[in-house]
Backbone as numpy.savetxt, mean C-alpha at the origin, in Angstrom:
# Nx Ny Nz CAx CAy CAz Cx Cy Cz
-0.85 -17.58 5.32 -0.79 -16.62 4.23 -0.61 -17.38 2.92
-0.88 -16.85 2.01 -1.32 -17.39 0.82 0.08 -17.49 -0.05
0.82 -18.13 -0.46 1.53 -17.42 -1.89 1.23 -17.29 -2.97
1.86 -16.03 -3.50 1.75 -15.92 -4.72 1.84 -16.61 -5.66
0.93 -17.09 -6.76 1.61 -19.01 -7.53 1.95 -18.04 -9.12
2.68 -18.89 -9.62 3.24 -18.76 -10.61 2.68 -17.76 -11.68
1.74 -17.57 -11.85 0.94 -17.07 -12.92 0.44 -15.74 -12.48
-0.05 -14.94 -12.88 -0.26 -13.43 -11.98 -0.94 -13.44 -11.17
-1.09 -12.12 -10.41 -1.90 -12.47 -9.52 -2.91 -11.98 -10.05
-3.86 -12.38 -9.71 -5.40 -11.58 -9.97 -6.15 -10.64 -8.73
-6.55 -9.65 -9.41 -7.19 -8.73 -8.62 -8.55 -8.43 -9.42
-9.46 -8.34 -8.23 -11.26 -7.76 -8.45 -11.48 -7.05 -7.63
-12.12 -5.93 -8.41 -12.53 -5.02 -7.71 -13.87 -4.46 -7.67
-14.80 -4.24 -6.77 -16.46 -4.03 -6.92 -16.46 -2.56 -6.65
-17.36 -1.71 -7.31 -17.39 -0.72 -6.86 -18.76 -0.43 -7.43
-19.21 0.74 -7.20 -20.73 1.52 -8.20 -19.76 2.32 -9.27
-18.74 2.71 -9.31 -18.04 3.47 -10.03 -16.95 2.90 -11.07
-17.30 1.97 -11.56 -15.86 1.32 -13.04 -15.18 2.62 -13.02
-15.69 3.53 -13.77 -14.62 4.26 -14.34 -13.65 4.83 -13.73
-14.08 4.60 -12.36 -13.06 5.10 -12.01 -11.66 4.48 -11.92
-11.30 3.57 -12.27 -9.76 2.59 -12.12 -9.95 2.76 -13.64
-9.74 3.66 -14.50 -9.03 4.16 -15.62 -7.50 4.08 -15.58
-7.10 5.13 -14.26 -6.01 4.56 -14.36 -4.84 3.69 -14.18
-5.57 2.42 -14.09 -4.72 1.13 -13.87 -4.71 0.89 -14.93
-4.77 1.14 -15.84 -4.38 1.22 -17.81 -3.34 2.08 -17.66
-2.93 2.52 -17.30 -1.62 3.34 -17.70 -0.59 2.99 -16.71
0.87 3.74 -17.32 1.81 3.42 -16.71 2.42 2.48 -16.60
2.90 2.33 -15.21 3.62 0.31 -14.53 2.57 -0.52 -14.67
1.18 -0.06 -13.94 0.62 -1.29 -13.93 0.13 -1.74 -15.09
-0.14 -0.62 -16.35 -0.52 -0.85 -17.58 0.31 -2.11 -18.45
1.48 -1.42 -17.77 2.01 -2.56 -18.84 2.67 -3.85 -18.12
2.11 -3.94 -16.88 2.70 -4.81 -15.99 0.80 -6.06 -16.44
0.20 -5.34 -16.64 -0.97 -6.10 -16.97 -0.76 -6.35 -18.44
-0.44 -5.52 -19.55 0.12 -6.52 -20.89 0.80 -6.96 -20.68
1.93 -7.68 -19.80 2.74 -8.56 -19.54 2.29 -9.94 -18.75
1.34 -9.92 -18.38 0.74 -10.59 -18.07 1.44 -11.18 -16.43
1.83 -9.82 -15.58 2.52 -9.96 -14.46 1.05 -9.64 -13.45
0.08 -9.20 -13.35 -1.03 -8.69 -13.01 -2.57 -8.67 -13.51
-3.26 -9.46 -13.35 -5.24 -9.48 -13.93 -5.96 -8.90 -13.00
-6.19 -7.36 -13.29 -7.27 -6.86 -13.02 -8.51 -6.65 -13.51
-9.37 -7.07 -12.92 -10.79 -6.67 -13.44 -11.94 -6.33 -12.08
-12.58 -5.31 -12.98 -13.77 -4.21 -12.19 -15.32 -4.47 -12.16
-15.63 -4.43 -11.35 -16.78 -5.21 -11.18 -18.30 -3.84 -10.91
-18.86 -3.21 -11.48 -20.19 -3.18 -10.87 -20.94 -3.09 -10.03
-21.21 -3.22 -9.14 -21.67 -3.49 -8.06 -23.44 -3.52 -8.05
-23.92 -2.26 -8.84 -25.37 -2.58 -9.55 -25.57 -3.55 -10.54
-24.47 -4.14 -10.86 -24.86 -5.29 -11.46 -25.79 -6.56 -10.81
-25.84 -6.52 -9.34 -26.37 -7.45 -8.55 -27.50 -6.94 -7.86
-27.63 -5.63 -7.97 -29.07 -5.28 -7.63 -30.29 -5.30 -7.90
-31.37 -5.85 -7.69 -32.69 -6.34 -8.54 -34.00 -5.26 -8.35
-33.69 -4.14 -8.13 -34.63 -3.22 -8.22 -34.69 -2.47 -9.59
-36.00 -1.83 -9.73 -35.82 -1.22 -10.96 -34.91 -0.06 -11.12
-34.69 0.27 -9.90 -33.77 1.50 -9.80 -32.04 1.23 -9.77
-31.77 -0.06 -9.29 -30.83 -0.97 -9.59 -30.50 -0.27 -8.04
-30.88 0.03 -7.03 -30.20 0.52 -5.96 -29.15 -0.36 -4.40
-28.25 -0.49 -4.18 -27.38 -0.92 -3.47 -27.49 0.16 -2.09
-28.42 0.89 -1.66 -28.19 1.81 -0.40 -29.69 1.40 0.37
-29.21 1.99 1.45 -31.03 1.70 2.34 -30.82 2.75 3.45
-31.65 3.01 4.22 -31.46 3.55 5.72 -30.71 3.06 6.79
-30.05 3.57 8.07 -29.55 3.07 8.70 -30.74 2.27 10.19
-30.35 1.16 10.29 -31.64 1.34 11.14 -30.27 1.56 12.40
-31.78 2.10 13.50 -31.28 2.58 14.55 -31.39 3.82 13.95
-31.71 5.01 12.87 -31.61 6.04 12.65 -30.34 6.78 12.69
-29.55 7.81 12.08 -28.67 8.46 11.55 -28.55 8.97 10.47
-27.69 9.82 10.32 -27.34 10.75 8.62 -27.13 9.52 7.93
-27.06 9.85 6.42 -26.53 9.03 5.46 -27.33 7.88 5.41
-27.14 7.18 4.86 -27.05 5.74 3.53 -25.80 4.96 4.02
-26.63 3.24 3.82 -25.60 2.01 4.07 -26.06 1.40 3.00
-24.91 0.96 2.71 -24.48 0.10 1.59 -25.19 -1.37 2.11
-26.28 -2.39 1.38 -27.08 -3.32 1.57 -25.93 -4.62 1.39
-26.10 -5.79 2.51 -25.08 -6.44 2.23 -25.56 -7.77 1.18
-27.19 -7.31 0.68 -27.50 -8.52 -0.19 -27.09 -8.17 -1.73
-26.43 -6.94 -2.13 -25.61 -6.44 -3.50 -24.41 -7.59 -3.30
-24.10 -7.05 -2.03 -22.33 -7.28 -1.91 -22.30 -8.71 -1.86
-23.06 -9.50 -1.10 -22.76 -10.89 -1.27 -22.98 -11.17 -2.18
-24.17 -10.88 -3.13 -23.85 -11.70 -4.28 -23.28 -11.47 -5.44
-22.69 -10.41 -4.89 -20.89 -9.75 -5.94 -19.98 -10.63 -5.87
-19.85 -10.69 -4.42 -18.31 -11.26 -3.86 -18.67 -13.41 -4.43
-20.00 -13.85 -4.00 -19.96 -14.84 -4.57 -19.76 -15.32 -6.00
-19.68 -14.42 -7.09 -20.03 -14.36 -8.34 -18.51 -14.29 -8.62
-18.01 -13.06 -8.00 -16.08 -12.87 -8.39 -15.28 -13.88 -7.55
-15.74 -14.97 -7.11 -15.10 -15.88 -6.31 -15.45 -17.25 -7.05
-16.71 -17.58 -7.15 -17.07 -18.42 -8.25 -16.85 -19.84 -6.80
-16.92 -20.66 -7.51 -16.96 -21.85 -6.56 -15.53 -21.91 -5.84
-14.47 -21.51 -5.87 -13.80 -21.47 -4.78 -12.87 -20.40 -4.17
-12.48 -20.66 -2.78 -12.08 -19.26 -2.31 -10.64 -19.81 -1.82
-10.07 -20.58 -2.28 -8.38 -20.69 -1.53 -7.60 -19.83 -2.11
-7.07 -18.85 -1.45 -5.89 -18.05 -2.29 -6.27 -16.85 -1.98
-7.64 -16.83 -1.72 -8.32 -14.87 -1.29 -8.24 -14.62 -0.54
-8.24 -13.22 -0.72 -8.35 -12.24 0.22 -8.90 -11.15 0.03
-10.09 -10.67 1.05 -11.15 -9.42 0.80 -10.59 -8.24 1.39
-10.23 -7.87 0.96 -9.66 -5.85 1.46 -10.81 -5.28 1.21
-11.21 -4.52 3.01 -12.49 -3.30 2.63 -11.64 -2.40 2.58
-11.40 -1.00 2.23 -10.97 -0.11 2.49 -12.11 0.78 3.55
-11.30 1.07 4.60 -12.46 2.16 5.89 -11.52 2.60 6.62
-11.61 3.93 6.79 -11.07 4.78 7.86 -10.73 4.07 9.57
-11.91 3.16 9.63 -12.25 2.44 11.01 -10.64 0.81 10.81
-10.37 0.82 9.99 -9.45 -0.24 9.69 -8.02 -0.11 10.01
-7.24 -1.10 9.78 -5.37 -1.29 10.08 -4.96 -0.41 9.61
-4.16 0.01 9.98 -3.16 1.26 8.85 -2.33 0.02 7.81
-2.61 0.69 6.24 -2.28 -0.01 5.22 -0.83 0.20 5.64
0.45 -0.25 5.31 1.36 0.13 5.77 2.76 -0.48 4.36
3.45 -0.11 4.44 4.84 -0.94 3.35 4.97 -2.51 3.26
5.08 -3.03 4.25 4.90 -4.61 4.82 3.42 -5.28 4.66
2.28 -4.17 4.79 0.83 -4.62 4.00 1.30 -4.65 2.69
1.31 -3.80 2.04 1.69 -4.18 0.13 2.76 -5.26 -0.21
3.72 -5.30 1.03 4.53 -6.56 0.31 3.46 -8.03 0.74
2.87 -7.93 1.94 2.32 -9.05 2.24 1.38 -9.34 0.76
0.15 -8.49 0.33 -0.60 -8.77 -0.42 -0.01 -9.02 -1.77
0.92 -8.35 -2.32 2.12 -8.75 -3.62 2.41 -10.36 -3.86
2.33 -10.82 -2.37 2.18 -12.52 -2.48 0.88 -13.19 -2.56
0.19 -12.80 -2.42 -1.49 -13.26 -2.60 -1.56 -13.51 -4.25
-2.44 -15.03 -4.27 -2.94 -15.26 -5.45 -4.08 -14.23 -6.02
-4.65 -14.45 -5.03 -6.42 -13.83 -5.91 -6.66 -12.45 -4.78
-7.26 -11.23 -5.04 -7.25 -9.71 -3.92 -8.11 -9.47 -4.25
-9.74 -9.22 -3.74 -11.03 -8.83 -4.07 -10.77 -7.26 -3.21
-11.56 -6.22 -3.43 -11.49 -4.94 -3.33 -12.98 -4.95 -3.10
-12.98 -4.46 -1.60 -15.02 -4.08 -1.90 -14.62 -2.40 -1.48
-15.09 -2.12 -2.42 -15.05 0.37 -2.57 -16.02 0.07 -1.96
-16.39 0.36 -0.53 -17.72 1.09 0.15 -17.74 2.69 -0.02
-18.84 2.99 -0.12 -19.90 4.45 -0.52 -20.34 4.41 0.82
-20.92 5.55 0.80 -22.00 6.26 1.88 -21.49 6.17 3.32
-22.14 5.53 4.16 -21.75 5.57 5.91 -21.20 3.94 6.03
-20.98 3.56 4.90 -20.23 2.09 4.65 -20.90 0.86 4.28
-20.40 -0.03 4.27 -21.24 -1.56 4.37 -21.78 -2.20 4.92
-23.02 -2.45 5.34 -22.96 -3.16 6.37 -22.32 -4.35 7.13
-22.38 -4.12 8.76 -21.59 -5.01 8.71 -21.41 -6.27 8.76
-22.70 -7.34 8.41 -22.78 -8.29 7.68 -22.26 -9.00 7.04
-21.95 -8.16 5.89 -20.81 -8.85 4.89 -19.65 -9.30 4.97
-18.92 -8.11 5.89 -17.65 -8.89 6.02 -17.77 -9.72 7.19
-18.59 -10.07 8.11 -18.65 -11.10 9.05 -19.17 -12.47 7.78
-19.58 -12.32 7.17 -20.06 -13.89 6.47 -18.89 -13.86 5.47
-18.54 -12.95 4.84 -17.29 -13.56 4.40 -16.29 -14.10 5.23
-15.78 -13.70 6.06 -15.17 -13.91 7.13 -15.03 -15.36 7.11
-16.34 -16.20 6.93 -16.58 -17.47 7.03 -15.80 -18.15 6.07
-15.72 -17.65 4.46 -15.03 -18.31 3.66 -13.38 -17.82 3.75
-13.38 -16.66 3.43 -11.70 -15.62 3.06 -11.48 -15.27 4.12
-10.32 -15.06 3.69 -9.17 -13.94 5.06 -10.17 -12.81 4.38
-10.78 -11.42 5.66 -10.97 -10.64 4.79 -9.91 -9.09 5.79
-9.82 -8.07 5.65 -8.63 -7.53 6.55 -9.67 -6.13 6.03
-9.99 -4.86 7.00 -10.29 -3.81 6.85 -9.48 -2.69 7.03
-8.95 -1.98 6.09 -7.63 -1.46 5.80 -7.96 -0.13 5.68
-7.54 0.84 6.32 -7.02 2.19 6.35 -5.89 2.63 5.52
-6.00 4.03 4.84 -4.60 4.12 4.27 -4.38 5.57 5.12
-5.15 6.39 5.82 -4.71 7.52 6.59 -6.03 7.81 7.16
-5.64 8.48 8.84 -6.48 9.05 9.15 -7.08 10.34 9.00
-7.89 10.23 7.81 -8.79 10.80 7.06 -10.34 9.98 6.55
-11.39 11.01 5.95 -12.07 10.32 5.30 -12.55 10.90 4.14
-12.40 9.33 3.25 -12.58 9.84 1.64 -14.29 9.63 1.78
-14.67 10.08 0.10 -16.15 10.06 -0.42 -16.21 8.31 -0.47
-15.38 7.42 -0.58 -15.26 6.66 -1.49 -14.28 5.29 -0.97
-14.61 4.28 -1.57 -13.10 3.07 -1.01 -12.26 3.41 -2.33
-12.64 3.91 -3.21 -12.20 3.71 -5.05 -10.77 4.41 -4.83
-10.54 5.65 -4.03 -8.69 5.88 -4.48 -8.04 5.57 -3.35
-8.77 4.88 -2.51 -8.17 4.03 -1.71 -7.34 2.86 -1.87
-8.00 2.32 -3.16 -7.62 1.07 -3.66 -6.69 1.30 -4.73
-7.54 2.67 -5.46 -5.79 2.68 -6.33 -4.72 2.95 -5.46
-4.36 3.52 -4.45 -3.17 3.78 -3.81 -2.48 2.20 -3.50
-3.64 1.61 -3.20 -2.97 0.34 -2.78 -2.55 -0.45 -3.58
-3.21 -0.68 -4.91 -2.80 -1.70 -5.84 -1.60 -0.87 -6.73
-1.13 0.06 -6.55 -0.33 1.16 -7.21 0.83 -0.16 -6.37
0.77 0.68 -5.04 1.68 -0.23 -4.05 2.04 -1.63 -3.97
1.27 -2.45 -4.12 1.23 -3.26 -4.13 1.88 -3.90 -5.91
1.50 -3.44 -6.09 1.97 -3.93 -7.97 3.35 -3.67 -8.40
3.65 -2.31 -7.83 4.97 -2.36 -8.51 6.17 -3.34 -7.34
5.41 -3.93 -6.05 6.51 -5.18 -5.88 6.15 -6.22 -6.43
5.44 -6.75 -7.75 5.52 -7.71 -8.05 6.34 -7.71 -9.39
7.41 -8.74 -9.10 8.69 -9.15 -9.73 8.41 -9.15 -11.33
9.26 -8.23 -11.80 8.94 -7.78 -13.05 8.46 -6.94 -13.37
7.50 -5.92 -12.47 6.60 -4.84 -12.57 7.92 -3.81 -12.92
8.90 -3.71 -11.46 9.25 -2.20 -11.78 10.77 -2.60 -12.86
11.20 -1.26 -13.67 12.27 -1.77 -14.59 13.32 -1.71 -13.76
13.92 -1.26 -12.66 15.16 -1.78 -11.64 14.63 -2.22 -10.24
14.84 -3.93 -10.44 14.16 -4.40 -9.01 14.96 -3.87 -7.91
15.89 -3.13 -7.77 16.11 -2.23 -6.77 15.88 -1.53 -6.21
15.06 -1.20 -7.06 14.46 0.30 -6.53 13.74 0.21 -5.22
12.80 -0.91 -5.27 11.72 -1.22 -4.22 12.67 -1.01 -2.75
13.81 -1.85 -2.77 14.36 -1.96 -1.64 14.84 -0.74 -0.79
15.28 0.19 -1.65 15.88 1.54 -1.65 14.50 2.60 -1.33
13.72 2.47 -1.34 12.32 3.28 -1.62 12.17 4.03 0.15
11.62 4.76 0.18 11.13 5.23 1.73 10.45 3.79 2.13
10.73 3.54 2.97 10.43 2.19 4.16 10.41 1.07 3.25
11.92 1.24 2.53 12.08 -0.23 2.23 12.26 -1.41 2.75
11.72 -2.23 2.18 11.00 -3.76 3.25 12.65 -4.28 3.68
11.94 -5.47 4.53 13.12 -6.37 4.83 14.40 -5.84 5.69
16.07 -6.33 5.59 16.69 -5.54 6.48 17.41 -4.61 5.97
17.28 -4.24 4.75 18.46 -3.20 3.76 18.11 -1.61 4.50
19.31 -1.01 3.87 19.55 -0.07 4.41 18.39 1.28 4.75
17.66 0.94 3.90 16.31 1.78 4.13 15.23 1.50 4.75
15.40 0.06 5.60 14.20 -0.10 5.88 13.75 0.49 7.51
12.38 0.96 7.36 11.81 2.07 8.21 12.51 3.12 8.24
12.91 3.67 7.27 13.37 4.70 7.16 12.58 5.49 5.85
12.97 7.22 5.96 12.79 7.64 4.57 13.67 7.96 3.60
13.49 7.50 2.47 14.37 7.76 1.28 14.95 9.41 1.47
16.48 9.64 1.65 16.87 10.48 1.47 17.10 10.93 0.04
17.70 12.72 -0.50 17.56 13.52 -1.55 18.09 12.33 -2.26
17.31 12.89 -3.68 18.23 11.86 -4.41 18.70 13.36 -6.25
19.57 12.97 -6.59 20.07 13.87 -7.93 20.21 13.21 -9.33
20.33 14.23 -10.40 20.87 13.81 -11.38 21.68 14.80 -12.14
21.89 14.93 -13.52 22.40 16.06 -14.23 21.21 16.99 -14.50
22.52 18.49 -14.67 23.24 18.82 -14.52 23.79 18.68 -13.02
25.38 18.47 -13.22 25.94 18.60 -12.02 26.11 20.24 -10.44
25.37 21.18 -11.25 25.54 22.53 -10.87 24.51 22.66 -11.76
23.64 23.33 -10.89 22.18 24.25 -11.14 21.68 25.12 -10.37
21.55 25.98 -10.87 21.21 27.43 -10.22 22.17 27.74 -9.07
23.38 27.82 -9.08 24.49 27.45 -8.15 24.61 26.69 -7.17
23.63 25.27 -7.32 23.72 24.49 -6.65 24.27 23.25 -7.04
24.94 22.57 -6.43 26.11 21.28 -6.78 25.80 20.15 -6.66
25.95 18.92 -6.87 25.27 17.78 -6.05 26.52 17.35 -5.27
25.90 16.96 -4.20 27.11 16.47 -3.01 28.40 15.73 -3.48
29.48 15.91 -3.35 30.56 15.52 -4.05 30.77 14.02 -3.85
30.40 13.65 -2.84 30.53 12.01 -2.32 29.86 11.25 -3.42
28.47 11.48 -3.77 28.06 11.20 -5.08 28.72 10.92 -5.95
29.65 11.70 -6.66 30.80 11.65 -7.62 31.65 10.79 -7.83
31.96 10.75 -6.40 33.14 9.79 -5.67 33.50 8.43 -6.54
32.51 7.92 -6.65 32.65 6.47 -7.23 33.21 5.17 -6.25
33.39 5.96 -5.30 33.09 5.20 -3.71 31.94 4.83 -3.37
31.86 3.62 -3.78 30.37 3.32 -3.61 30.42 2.74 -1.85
31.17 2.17 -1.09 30.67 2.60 0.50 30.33 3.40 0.62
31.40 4.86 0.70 31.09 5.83 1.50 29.56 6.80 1.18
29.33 6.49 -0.79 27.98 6.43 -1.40 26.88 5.82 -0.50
26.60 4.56 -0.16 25.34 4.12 0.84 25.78 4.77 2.03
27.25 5.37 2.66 27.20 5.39 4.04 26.54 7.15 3.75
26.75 8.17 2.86 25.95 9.20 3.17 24.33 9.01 2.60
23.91 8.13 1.76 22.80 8.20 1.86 21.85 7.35 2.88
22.86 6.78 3.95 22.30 6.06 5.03 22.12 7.17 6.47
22.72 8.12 5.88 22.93 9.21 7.09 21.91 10.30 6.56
21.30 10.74 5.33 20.79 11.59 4.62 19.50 10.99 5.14
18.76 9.51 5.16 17.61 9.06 5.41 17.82 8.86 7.03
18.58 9.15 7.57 18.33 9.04 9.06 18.14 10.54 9.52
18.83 11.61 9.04 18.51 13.10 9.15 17.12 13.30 8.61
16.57 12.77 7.30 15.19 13.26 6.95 14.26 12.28 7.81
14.61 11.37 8.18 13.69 10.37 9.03 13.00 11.53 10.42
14.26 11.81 11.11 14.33 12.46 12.37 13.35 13.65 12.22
13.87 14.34 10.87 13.09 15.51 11.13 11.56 15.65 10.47
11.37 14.24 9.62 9.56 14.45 9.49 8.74 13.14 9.93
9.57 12.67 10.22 9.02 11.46 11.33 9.55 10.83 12.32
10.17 11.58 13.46 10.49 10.78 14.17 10.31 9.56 15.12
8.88 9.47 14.65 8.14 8.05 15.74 8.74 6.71 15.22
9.48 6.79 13.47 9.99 5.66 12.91 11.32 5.69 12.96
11.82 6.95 13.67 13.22 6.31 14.13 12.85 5.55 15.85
11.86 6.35 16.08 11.70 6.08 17.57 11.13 4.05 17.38
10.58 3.80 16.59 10.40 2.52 16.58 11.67 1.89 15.77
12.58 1.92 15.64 13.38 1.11 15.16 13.55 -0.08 16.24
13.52 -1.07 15.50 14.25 -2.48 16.26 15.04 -2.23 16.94
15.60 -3.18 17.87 17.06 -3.28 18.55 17.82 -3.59 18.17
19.02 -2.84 17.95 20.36 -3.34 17.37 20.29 -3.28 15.83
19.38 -2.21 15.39 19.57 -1.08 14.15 20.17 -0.08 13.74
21.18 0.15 15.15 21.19 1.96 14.79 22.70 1.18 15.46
24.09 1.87 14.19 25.88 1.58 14.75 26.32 2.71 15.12
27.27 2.43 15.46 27.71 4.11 16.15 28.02 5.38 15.25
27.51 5.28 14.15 27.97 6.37 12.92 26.48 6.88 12.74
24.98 5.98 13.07 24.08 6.43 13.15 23.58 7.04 13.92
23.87 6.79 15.36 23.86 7.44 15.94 24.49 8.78 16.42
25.71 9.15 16.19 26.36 10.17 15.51 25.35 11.27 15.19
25.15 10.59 13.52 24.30 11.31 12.88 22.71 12.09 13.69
22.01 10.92 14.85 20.89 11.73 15.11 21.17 12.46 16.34
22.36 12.04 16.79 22.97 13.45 17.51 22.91 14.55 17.35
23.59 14.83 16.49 23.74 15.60 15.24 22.95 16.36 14.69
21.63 15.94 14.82 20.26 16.28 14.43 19.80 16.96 15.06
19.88 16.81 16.20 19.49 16.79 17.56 18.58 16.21 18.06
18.20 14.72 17.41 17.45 13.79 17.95 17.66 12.83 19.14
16.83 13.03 20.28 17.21 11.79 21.27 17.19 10.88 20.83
18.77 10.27 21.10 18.91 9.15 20.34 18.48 8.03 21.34
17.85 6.53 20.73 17.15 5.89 21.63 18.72 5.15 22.66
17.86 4.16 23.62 18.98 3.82 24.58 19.83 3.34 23.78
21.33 2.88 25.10 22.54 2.54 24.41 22.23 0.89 24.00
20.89 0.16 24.47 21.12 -1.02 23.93 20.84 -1.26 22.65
20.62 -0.05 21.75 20.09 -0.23 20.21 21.77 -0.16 19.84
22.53 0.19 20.39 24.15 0.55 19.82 24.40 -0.87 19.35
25.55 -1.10 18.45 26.20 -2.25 18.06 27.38 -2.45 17.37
């Protein structure tokens, strides 16, 4: 795996559609790119096509519905945004047929020098391309849900959304990341979901915020919001309490998915 080197990382992205990553000008990443924490740039993809029609699609052979994306556009995209060398890359397709993008995918790629983006259209890319890239880059075919979009294009914003605000300096409290629904690493949230969170007013619409909050007990503060993300875990995902590691869950957590009325996993996760 690559690290991240000193200087931002750079990201390219090919698509038939620029306009559409408008909004990576705004917001975190907006100004995480005038800071010069992030270089994105959008690429064209008819820019490399030599017909008069400038076209990047063809038939499928073997016959079927739809349009494939030609892999003689895409190679000589990906050679052009790579330039004479490829140490540090990495090609993300976005496709339904791919890994599930996942929390630990965005931190992995957050360390990557250089992240090429190929947006496939139509019944996809052929699959060509990413076998000859293959030859030079890591290239990884990434899912973000089982669904299917028109498009790889808000595929990729979801990801570089993700991916950007863990790079150091992006978000304004580097805490936050850790604390987030399936925060990385071993802190208290990780594979878990972010339980409620409040602010002022303290009482609204006759509702209060939990008094422990108040407290200024900051244990017993992480110990109910460690119990708040194990109750919301249970009840809208329980396959990620069901995958917890061994020797994750102390006897106050378990308690709690008692409590829930979640089968709690065996006694060797206790500790």
């Amino acid at each position: 795996m690559a690290v991240r080197r000193a200087e931002a990382v750079k990201v390219d992205i090919i698509t038939i559609f620029p306009e559409y990553f408008g909004p990576l000008r705004v917001s975190l990443l907006g100004k995480a790119a005038e800071r010069g924490l992030i270089e994105v740039a959008v690429h064209d993809l008819r820019t490399w096509a030599h017909d008069v029609h400038r076209s990047v699609d063809d038939t499928p052979f073997g016959g079927g519905p739809g349009m494939v994306m030609s892999p003689v556009a895409w190679g000589e995209a990906l050679d052009a945004v790579m330039g004479s060398g490829s140490h540090g890359t990495r090609l993300v397709v976005p496709t339904p047929a791919g890994i599930p993008f996942r929390q630990e995918t965005a931190a992995t790629y957050s360390r990557m020098a250089h992240l090429v983006f190929a947006c496939g259209r139509y019944e996809g890319i052929d699959a060509r391309f990413a076998d000859d890239a293959r030859t030079r880059v890591s290239v990884d075919e990434v899912s973000v849900g089982d669904y299917v979009l028109s498009g790889g294009e808000p595929a990729v914003l979801v990801m570089i959304d993700a991916i950007g605000r863990l790079l150091p300096g992006v978000l304004g409290n580097a805490a936050s990341a850790p604390d987030d629904s399936f925060g990385g690493g071993a802190g208290p949230m990780a594979s878990l979901l972010e339980g409620p969170v409040f602010t002022r007013p303290r009482v609204w619409r006759g509702r209060e915020v939990p008094a422990v909050l108040l407290s200024g007990d900051h244990a017993a503060i992480a110990r109910w919001r460690r119990d708040e993300a194990l109750r919301r875990t249970a009840a809208l995902r329980p396959d990620l309490v069901t995958a917890l590691p061994s020797g994750t869950l102390d006897r106050r957590d378990r308690q709690v998915l008692t409590e829930a009325g979640f089968p709690v996993p065996g006694e060797d996760m206790a500790h």
